[in-house]
Legacy VTK file of the C-alpha trace (Angstrom):
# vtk DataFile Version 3.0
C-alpha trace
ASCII
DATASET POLYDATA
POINTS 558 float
22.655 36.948 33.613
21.185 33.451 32.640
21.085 33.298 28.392
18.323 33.631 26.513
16.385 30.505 25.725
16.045 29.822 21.978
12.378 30.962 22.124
13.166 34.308 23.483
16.380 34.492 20.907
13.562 33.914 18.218
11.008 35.888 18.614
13.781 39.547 19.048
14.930 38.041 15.120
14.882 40.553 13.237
13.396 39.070 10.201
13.425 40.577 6.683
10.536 40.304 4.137
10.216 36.675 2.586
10.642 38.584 -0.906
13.304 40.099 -0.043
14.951 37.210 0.917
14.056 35.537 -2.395
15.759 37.998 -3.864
18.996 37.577 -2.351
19.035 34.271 -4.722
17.436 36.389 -7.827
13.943 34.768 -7.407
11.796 37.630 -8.880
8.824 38.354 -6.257
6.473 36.947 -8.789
7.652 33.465 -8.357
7.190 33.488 -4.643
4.063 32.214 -3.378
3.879 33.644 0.426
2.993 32.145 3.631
2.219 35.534 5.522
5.349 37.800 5.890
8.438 35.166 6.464
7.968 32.190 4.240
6.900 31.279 1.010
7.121 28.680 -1.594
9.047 28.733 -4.844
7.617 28.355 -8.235
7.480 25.424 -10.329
7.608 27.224 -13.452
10.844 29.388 -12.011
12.758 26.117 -10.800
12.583 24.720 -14.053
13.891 27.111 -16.064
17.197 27.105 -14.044
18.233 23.758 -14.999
20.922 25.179 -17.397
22.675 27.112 -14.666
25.729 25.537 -12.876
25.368 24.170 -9.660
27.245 26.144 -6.833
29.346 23.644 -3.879
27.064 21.368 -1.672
28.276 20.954 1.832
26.929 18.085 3.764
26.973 17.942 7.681
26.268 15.093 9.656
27.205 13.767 13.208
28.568 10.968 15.954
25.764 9.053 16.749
23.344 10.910 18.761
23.048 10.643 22.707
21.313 12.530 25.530
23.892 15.317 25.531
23.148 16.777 22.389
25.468 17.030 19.330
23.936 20.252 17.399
23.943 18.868 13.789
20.975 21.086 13.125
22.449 24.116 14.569
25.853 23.555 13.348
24.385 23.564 9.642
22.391 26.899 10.233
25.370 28.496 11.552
27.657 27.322 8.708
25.383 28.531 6.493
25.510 31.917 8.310
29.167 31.512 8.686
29.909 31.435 4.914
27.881 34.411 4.076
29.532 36.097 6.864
32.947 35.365 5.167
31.535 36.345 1.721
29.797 33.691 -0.452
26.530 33.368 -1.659
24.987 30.799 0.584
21.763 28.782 1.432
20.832 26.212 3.518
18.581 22.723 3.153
17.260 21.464 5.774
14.089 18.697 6.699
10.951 19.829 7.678
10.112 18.798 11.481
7.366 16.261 12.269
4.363 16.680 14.846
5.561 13.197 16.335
9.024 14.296 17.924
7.987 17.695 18.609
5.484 16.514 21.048
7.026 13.275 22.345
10.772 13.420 23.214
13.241 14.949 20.772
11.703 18.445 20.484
12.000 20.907 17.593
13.956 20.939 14.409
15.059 24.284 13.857
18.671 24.726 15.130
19.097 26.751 18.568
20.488 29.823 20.109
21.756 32.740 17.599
21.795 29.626 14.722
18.705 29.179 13.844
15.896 29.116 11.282
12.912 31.144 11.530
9.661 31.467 12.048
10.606 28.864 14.518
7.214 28.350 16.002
5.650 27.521 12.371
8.422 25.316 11.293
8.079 23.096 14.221
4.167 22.835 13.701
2.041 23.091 11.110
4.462 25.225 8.566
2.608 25.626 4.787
0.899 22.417 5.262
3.200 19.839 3.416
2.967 16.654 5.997
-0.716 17.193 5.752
-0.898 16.915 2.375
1.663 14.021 1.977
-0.772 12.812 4.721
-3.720 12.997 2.558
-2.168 11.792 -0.280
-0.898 8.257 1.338
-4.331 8.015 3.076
-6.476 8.347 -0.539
-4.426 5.817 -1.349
-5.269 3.665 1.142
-9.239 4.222 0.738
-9.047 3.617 -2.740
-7.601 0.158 -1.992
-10.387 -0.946 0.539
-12.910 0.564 -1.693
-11.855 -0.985 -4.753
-11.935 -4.560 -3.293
-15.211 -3.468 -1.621
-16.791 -3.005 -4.906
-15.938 -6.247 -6.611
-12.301 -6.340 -6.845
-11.551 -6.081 -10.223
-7.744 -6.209 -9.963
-8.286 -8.990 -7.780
-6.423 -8.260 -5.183
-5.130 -10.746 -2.182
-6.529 -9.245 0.879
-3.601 -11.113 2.991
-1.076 -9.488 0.721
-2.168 -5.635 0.846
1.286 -3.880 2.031
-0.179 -0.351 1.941
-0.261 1.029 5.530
-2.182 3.875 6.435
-0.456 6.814 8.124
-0.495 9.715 10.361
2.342 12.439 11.481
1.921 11.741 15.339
3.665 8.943 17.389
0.808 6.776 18.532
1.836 3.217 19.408
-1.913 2.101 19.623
-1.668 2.171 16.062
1.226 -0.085 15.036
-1.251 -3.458 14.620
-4.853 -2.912 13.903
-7.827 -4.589 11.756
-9.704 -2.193 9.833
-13.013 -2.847 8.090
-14.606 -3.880 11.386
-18.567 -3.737 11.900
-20.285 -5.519 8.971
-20.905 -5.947 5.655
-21.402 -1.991 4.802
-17.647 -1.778 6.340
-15.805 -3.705 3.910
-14.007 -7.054 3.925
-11.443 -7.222 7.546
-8.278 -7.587 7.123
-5.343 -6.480 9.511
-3.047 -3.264 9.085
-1.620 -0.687 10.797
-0.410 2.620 10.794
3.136 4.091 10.323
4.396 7.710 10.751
3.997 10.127 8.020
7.715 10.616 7.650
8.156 7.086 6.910
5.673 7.415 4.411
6.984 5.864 0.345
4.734 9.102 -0.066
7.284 11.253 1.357
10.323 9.893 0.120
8.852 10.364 -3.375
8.254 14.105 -2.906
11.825 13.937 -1.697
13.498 12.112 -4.643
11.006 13.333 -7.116
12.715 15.918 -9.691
9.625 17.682 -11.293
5.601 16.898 -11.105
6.009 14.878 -13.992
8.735 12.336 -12.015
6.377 12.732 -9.301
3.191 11.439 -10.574
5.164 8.508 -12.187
6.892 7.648 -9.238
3.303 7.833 -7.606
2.356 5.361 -10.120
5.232 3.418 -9.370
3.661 2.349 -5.719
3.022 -1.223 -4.972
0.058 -1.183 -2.735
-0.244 -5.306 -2.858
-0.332 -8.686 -4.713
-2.980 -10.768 -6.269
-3.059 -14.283 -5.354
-1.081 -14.967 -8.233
2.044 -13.110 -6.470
1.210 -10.516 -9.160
2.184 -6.940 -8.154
-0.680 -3.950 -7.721
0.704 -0.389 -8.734
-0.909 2.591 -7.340
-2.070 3.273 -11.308
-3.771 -0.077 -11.668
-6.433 1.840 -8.876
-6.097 4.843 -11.386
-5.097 6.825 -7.585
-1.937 8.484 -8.769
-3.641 11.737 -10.631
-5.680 12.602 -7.572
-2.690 12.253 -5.362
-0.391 14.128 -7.181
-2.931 17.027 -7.277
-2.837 16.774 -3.097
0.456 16.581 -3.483
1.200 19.934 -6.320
1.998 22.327 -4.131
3.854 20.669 -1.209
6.482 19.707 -4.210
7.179 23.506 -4.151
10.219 24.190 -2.140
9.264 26.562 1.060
12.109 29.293 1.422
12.371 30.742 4.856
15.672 32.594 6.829
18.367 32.037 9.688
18.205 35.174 12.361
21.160 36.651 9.890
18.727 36.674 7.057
20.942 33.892 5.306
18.046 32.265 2.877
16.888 28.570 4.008
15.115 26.336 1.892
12.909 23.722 4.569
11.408 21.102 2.738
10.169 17.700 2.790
10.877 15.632 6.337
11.986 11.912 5.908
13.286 10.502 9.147
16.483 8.968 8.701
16.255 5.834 11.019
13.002 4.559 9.032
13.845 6.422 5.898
16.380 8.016 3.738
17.002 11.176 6.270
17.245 14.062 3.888
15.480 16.847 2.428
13.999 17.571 -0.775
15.860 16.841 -4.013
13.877 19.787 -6.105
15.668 21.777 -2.928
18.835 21.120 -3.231
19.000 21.431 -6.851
17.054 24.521 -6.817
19.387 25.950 -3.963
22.280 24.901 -5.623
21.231 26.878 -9.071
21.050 29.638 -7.195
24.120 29.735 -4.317
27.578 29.663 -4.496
27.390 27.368 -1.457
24.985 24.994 -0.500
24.557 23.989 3.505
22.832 20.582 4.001
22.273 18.120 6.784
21.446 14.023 6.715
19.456 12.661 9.536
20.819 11.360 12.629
24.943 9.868 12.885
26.753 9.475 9.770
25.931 5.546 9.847
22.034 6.496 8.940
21.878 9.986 7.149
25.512 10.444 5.576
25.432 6.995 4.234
21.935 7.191 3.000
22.474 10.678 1.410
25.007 9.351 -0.594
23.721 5.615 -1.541
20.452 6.969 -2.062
20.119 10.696 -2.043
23.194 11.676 -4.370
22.954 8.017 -6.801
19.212 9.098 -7.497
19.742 13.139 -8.150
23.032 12.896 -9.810
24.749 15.169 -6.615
28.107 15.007 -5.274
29.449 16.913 -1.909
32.311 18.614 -1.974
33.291 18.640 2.101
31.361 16.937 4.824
31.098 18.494 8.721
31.272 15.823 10.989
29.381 17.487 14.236
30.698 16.666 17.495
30.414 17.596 21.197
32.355 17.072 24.151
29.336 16.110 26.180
28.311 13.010 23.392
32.157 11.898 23.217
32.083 11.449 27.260
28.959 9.728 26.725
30.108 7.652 24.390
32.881 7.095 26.726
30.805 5.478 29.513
30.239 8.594 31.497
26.417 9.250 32.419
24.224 12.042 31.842
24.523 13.457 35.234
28.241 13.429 35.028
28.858 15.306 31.954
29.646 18.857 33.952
33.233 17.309 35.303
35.870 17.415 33.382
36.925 13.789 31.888
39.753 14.218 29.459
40.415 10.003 29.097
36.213 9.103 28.661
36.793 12.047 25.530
39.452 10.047 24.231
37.680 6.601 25.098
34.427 7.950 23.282
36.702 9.465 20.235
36.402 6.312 18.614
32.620 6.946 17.740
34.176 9.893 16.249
37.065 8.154 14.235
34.394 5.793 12.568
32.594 8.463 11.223
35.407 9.950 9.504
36.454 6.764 8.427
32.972 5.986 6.993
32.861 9.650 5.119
36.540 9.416 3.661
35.330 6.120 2.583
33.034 7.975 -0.155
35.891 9.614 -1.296
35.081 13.400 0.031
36.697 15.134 2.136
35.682 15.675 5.920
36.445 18.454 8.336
34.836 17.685 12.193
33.060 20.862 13.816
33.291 20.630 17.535
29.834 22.336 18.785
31.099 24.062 22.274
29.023 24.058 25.538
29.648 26.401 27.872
31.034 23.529 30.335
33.558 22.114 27.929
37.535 22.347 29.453
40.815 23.500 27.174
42.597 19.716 27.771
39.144 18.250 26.843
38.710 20.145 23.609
42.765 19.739 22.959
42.064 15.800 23.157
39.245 15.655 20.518
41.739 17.970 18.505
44.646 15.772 18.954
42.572 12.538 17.718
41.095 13.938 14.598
44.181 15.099 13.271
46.191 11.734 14.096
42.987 10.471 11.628
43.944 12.696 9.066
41.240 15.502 9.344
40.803 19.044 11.467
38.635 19.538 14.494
37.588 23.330 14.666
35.869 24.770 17.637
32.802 26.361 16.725
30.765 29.112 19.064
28.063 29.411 16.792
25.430 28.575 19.077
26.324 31.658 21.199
27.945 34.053 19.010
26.159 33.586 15.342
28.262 33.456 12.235
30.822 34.941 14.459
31.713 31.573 16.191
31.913 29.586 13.104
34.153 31.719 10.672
37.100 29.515 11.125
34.947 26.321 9.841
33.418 28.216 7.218
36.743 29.050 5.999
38.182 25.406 5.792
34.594 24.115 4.688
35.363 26.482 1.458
39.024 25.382 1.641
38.039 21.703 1.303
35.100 22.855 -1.243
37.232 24.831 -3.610
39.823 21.787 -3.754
37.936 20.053 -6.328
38.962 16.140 -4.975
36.454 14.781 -7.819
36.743 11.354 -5.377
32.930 10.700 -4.595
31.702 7.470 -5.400
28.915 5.518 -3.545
29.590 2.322 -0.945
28.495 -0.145 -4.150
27.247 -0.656 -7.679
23.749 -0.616 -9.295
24.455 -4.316 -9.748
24.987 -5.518 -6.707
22.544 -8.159 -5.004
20.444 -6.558 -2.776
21.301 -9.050 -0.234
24.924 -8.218 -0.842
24.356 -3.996 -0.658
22.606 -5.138 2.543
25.942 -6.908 3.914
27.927 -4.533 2.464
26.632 -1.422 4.767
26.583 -3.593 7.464
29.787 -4.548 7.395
31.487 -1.437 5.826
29.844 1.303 7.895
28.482 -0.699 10.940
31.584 -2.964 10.934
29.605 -5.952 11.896
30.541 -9.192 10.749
27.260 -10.332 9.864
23.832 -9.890 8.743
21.251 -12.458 9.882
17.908 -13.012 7.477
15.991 -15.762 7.368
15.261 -17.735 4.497
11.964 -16.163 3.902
13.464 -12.646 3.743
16.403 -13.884 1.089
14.050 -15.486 -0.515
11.722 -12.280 -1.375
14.998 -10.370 -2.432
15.711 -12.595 -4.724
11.714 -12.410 -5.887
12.471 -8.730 -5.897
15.611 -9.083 -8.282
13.819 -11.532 -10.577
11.599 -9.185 -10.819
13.565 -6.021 -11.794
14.568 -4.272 -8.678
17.634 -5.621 -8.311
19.116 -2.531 -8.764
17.736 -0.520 -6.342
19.667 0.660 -3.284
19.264 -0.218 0.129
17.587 2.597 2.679
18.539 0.768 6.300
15.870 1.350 8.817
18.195 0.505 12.361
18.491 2.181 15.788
19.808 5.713 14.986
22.106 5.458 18.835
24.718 3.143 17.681
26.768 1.526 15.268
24.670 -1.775 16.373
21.081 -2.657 16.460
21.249 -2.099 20.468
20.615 1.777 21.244
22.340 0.743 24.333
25.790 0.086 23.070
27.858 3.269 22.479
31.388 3.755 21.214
32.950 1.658 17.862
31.912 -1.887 18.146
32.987 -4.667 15.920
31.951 -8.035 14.797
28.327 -7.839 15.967
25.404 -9.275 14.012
22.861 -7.307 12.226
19.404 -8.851 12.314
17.043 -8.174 9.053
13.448 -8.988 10.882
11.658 -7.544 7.468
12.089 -5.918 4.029
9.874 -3.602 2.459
9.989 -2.592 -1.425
9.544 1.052 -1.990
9.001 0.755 -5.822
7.983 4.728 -6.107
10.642 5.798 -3.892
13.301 3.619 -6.097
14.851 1.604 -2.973
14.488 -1.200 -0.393
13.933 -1.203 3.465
15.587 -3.602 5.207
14.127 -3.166 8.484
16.741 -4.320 11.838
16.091 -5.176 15.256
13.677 -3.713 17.398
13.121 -0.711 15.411
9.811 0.716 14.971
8.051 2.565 11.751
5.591 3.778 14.289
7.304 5.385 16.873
5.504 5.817 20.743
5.462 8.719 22.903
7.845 8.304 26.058
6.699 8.800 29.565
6.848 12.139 29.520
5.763 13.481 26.551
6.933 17.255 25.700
3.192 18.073 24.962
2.454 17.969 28.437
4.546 21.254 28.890
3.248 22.774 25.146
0.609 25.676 25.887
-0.329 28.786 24.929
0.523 31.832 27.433
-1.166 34.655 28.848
0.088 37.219 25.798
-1.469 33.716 23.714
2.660 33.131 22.815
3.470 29.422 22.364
5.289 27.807 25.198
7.262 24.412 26.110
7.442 24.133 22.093
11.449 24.277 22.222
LINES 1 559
558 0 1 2 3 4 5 6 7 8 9 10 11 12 13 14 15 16 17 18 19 20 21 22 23 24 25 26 27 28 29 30 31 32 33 34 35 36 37 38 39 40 41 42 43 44 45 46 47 48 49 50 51 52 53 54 55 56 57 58 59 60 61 62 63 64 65 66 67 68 69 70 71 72 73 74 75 76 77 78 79 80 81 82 83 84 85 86 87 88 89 90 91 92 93 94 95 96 97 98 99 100 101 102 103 104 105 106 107 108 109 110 111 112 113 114 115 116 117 118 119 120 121 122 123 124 125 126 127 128 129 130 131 132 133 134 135 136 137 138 139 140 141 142 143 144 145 146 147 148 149 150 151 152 153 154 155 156 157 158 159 160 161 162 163 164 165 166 167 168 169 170 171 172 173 174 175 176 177 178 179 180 181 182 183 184 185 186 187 188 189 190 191 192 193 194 195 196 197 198 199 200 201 202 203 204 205 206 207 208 209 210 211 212 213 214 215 216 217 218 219 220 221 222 223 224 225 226 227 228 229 230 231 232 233 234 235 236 237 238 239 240 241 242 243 244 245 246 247 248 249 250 251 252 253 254 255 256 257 258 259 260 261 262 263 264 265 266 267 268 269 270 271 272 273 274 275 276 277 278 279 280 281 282 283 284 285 286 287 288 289 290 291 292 293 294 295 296 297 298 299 300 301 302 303 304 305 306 307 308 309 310 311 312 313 314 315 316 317 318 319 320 321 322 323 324 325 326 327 328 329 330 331 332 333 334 335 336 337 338 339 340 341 342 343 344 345 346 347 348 349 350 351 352 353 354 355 356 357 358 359 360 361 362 363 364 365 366 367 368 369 370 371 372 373 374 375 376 377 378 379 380 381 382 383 384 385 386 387 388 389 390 391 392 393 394 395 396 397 398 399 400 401 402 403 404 405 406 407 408 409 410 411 412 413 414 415 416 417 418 419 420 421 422 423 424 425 426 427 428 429 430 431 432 433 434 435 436 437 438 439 440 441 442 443 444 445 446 447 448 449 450 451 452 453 454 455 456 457 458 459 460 461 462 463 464 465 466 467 468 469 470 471 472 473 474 475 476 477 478 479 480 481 482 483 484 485 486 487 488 489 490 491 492 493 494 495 496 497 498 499 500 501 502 503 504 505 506 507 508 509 510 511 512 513 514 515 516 517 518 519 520 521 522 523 524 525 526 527 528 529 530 531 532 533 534 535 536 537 538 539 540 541 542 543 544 545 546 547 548 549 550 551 552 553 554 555 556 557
């Protein structure tokens, strides 16, 4: 008999109550606003009055670079999570929200997969309790009140050439990259040329990310540079008195949303930053809520280690004052013989020397991790077509690095399939290393933070930037935000700016074609190669196969 597909594993969850849930982490009904039965948001009032409580263990997991054969980082942290209450502790998971864009272009759903998963699955992957819209909204009031304030005599004076505020929307849509706006006359405003960039590469959404409390929100709102006067003078978001009005769009999408796995383990989805454009993590207020109230906190960075891991600790950890206590390096057999030059349509015979060939993806990534100073464990996510001597040769490289590879069933079994991990995770956890330190100072150039990723965690061996682009980091510095850290927006398939090159390449150059100052978020894009802020939809896009059925069920979705 053929498996179930995730779809039809979802929809035969047995899901508890969303209050009952909440009360699995003491969060009295009262403080749950609900989203029909199975989700709900968490209180303001409630989150802040655990701040004196001690924070539980946060595990991070993270993964190769991705490829065509899937790696299961999503799935591997919603069956940890199940895994360690299955073994005992008091566990939740943090995960991203998924964006419209992916879910109907290539990539799919963000929700994990066979018996690890989060649900309502179907929600999650759509419109969920209406966050993206509203970070949506806010970013877009924004941008009217810029055209509209220069429309009406700007005051602030304001350099039309020198507006940096995009617009945005959460769909990939190419025809929107480049655009002039303001088109048709003299009622329409002065024209000037924009563009539009993906909601989850939004500053708005990395603020609700990093943001701590409504407070830090609305200043960090503030914060936002929309543009320069002719003067090189900077605009803030305040100066167009716009930050109240967003932050009220924005009051209750800064709520955590708590949801459950199909073992009723509680999940905490919230906030959606990719982590090739952006910083790649979820919500800070849900982290530090989840960690107030579980002994063991399950989270995931975007992407390969090289994007997410490294941005969840420059960025994600530096700004909230976190530190992980074990990192999950996911794996597969499939992505190692990719990575080992064997093709998609190959991947079902056995290839025990392209594993080993493609293990050095693998080794890089722990290098990179132990290089914070935490300890790393790699979880081995098993397909069904995956041979002994293969999984024996991933084995027998990670320990020669210094680390364990465990095999994990989880996709097929549940919690079952992933005790053994869950049992080293807490292992590694309960060790208490104290070793975690980020890849460089506060007072580092940011020129020099920019060369030292590149050449620390990419291993190139050297970053190219023209004069103009040195130039406005140094403007930057002058200007006080020197001490920001770096959020790398690169190619998410490889160490290099070339999604085509696989494996552990050295001594390649890292191109800088722009850099963008995120003054609200609290860091600085350096934008690489050919990647793109607004993605496009491939040549098949997965909403060609979305529908509604007969029984008016949602299909294709997954």
């Amino acid at each position: 008999m053929a498996p179930k597909s995730d779809i039809e594993i979802a929809r035969a969850a047995q899901k508890r109550p969303i209050q009952e849930i909440g009360a699995r982490l003491g969060i009295p009904e009262a403080d749950l606003l609900p989203f029909g039965h199975d989700k709900a948001k968490v209180g303001a009032e409630f989150i802040a009055g655990l701040q004196d409580r001690p924070n539980g263990k946060l595990v991070l997991v993270t993964a190769i670079n991705p490829t065509p054969a899937g790696e299961g980082k999503t799935t591997t942290t919603v069956g940890l999570g199940d895994g360690l209450a299955r073994i005992g502790k008091k566990a939740a998971i943090c995960i991203r929200e998924a964006s419209l864009g992916p879910c109907f272009g290539m990539k799919g759903g963000a929700a994990g997969g066979g018996y690890a998963q989060v649900v309502p699955m179907e929600d999650m992957n759509l419109h969920f309790t209406g966050d993206f819209h509203a970070i949506t909204s806010a970013h877009n009031l924004l941008a009217a009140m810029i055209d509209n304030h220069i429309y009406w005599g700007n005051e602030l004076g304001i350099d039309q050439r020198r507006v940096s505020w995009r617009r945005v929307m959460d769909m990939n849509d190419r025809a929107l990259r480049d655009m002039v706006c303001s088109l048709g006359g003299v009622a329409n405003g002065y024209p000037r040329e924009t563009g539009f960039d993906i909601t989850v590469a939004s500053e708005v959404m990395a603020i609700l990310c990093l943001a701590t409390d409504i407070h830090d929100l609305q200043k960090r709102l503030g914060d936002i540079i929309v543009g320069y006067t002719r003067d090189r003078a900077p605009v803030h978001a305040r100066d167009l008195k716009a930050d109240g009005a967003m932050t009220v769009l924005l009051k209750d999408a800064l709520q955590p949303n708590l949801v459950q796995t199909l073992e009723n383990t509680p999940a905490f989805v919230h906030g959606g930053p990719f982590a090739n454009i952006a910083h790649g993590c979820n919500s800070v207020m849900a982290t530090t809520t989840a960690l107030k109230l579980a002994d063991y906190v399950v989270t995931e960075a975007g992407f390969g280690a090289d994007l997410g891991a490294e941005k969840f600790m420059n960025i994600k950890c530096r700004k909230a004052g976190l530190a992980p206590s074990a990192v999950v390096i996911v794996a597969t057999v499939r992505a190692l013989k990719m990575n080992g030059g064997v093709a998609k349509a190959d991947l079902g015979a056995e290839n025990v020397d392209a594993v080993r060939a493609g293990c050095a993806n693998l080794g890089r990534h722990i290098e990179n991790v132990k290089s914070f100073g935490v300890p790393a464990v790699v979880a081995i996510n098993h397909f069904a077509g995956d041979t002994e001597a293969e999984i024996a040769a991933v084995q027998e490289f990670v320990s020669h690095q210094g680390s364990e590879a465990i095999l994990c069933r989880h996709w097929a079994d549940g919690s079952a399939g992933i005790e053994a991990l869950a049992q080293r995770v807490v292992a590694l956890a309960e060790a208490d290393h104290h070793g975690f330190a980020p890849l460089y100072p506060d007072e580092m150039g940011l020129f020099h933070k920019i060369e030292t990723i590149a050449k620390r965690i990419y291993r190139a061996g050297e970053v190219i930037a023209d004069k103009k682009i040195r130039d406005q980091l140094h403007a930057w510095e002058q200007a006080g935000y020197g001490h920001l850290p770096i959020c790398m927006a690169k190619t998410q398939y490889s160490f290099t700016t070339d999604p085509n090159v696989r494996g552990a390449p050295e001594d390649h150059s890292v191109p800088v074609r722009e850099v963008r100052l995120a003054a609200g978020a609290g860091f600085v894009v350096a934008i690489c190669g050919e990647i793109m802020t607004m993605p496009g939809l491939p040549s098949k896009p997965a909403a060609e196969t979305i529908g509604l059925n007969p029984e008016g069920q949602i299909e294709g979705l997954f």
